[in-house]
PAZAPA-4460 file (N, C-alpha, C; in steps of 0.05 Angstrom, whole numbers, plus 32768, in hexadecimal, padded with zeros to 4 digits):
% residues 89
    n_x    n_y    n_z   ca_x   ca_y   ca_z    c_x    c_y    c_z   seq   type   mol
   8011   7FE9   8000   8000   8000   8000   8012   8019   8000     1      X     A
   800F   802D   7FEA   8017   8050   7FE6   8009   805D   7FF2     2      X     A
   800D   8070   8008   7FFA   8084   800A   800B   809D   800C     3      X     A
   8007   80B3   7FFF   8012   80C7   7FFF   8001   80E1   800C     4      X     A
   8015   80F2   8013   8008   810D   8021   801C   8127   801E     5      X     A
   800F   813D   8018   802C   814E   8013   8029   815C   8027     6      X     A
   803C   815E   8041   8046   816E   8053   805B   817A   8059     7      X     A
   8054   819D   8060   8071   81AB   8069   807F   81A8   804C     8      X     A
   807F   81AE   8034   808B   81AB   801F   8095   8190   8014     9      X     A
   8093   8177   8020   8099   815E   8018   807D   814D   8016    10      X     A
   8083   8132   8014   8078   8122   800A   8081   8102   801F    11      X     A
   8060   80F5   802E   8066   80EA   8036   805D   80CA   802B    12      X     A
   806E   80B8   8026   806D   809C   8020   806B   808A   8037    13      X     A
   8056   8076   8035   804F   805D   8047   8050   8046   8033    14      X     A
   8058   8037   8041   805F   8016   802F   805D   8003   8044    15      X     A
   8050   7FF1   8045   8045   7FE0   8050   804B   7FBB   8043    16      X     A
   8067   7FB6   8056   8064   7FA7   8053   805D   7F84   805B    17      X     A
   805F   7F6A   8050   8057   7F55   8062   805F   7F44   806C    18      X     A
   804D   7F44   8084   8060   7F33   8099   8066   7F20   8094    19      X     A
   807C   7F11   80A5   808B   7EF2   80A0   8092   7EF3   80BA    20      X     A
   8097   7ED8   80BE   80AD   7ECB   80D4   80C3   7EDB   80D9    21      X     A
   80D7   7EE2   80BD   80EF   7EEE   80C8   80EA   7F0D   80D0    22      X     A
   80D9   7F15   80D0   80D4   7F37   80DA   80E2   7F30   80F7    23      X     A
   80F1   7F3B   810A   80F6   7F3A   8121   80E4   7F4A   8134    24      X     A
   80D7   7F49   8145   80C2   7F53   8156   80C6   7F74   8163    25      X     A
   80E0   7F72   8159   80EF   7F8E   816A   80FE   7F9C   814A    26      X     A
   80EE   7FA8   813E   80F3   7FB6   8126   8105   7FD0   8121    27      X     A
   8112   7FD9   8139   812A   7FE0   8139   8145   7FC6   812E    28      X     A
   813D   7FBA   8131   8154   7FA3   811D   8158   7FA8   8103    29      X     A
   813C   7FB3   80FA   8141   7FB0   80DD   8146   7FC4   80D0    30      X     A
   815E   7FCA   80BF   8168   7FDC   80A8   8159   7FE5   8095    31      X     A
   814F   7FFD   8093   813A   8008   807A   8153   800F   8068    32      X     A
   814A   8009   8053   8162   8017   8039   8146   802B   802D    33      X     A
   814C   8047   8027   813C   804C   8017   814A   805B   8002    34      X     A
   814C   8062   7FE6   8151   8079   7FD9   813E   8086   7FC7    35      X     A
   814A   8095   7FC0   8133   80AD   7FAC   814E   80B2   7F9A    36      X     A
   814A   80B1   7F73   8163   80B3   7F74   8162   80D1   7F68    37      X     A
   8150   80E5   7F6D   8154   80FE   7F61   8143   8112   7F80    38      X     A
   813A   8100   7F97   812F   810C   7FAD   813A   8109   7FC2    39      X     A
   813B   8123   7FDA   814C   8115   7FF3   812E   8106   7FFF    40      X     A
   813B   80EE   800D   8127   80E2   8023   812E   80DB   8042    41      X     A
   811E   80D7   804D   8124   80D9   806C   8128   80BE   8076    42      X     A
   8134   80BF   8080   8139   80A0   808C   812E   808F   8092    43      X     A
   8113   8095   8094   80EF   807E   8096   80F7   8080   80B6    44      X     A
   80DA   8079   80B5   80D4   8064   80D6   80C1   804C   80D0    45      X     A
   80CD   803D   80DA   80C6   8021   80D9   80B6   8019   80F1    46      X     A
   8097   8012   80F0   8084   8007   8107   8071   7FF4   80F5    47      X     A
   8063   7FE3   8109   8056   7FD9   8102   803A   7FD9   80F6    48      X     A
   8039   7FD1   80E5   8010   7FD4   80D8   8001   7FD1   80EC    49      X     A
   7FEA   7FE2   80F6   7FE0   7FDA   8107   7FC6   7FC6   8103    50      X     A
   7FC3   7FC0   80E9   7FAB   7FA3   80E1   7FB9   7F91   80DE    51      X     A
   7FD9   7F8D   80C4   7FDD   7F75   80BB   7FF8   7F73   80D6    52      X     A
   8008   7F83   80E4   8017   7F79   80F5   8037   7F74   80DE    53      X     A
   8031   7F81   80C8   8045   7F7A   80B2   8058   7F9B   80BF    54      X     A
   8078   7F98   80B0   807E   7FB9   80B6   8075   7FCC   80A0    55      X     A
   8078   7FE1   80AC   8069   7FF7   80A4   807C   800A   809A    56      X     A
   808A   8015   8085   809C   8022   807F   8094   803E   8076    57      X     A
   8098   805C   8085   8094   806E   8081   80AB   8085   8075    58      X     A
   80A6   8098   805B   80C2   80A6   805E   80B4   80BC   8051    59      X     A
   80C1   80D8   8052   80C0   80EC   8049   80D3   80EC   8033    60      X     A
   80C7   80FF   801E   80DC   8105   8009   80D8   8126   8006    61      X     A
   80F5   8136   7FF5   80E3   814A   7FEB   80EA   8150   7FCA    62      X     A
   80DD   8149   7FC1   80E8   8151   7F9A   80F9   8166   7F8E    63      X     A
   80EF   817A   7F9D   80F9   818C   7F8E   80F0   8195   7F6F    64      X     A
   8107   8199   7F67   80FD   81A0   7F4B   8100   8187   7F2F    65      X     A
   80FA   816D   7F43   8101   8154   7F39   80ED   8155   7F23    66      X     A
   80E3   814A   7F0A   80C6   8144   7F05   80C0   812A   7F03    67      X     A
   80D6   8118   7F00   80D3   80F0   7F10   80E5   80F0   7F20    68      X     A
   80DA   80E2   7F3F   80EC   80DE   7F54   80E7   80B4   7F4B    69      X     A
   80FA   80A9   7F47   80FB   8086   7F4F   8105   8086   7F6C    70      X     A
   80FB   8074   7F7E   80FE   8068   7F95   8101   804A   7F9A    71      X     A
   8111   8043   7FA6   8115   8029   7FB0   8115   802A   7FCC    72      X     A
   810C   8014   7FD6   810D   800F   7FF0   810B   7FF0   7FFB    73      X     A
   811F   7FE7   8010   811E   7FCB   801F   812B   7FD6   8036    74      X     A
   811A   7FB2   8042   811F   7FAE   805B   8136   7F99   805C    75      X     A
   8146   7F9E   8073   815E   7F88   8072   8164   7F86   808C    76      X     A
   8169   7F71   8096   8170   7F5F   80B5   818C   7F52   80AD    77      X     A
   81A0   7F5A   80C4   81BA   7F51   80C1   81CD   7F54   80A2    78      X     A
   81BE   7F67   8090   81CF   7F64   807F   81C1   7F5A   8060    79      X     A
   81A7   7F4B   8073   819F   7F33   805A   817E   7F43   804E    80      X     A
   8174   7F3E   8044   815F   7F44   8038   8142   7F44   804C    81      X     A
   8134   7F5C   8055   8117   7F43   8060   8108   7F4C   8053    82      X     A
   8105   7F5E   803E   80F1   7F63   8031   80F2   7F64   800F    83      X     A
   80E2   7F6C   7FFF   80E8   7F6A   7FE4   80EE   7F84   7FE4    84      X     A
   80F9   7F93   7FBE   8101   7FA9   7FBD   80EC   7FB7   7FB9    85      X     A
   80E1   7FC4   7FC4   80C7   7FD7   7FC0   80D0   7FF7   7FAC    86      X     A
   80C6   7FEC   7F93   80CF   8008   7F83   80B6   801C   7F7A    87      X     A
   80B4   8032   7F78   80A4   8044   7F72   80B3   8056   7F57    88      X     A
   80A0   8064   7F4E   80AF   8074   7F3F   8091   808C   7F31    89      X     A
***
């Protein structure tokens, strides 16, 4: 799920993704990678969905005078992968 909102001059992204076994219960473990490759973005915060219990990945961007921003974003535990590559564009 995308949901966007434009605040304070930026732009906010939600990504929602699903749960598994390897999610660790304490979601400070896990590594957000995010980029924008023509936007700055904010480092996300990572909490939980409050229906599916999957994580919840939130980030600000701001464009600028971009007119396509592409984004990528994963989750990663120890190094290794826990989520797929979630791309927007």
């Amino acid at each position: 799920m995308i949901g966007s909102a434009f605040e304070e001059g930026g732009i906010t992204l939600l990504i929602d993704f699903q749960e598994s076994a390897d999610v660790p219960e304490d979601l400070r473990e896990v590594e957000r990678l995010i980029h924008g490759n023509t936007a700055d973005v904010s480092a996300g915060v990572l909490q939980r969905n409050p229906e599916s219990g999957g994580p919840r990945l939130t980030f600000k961007f701001h464009p600028g005078d971009a007119g396509l921003v592409e984004f990528r974003a994963q989750l990663r535990l120890n190094g290794a992968p826990l989520s797929e590559v979630w791309m927007y564009r």
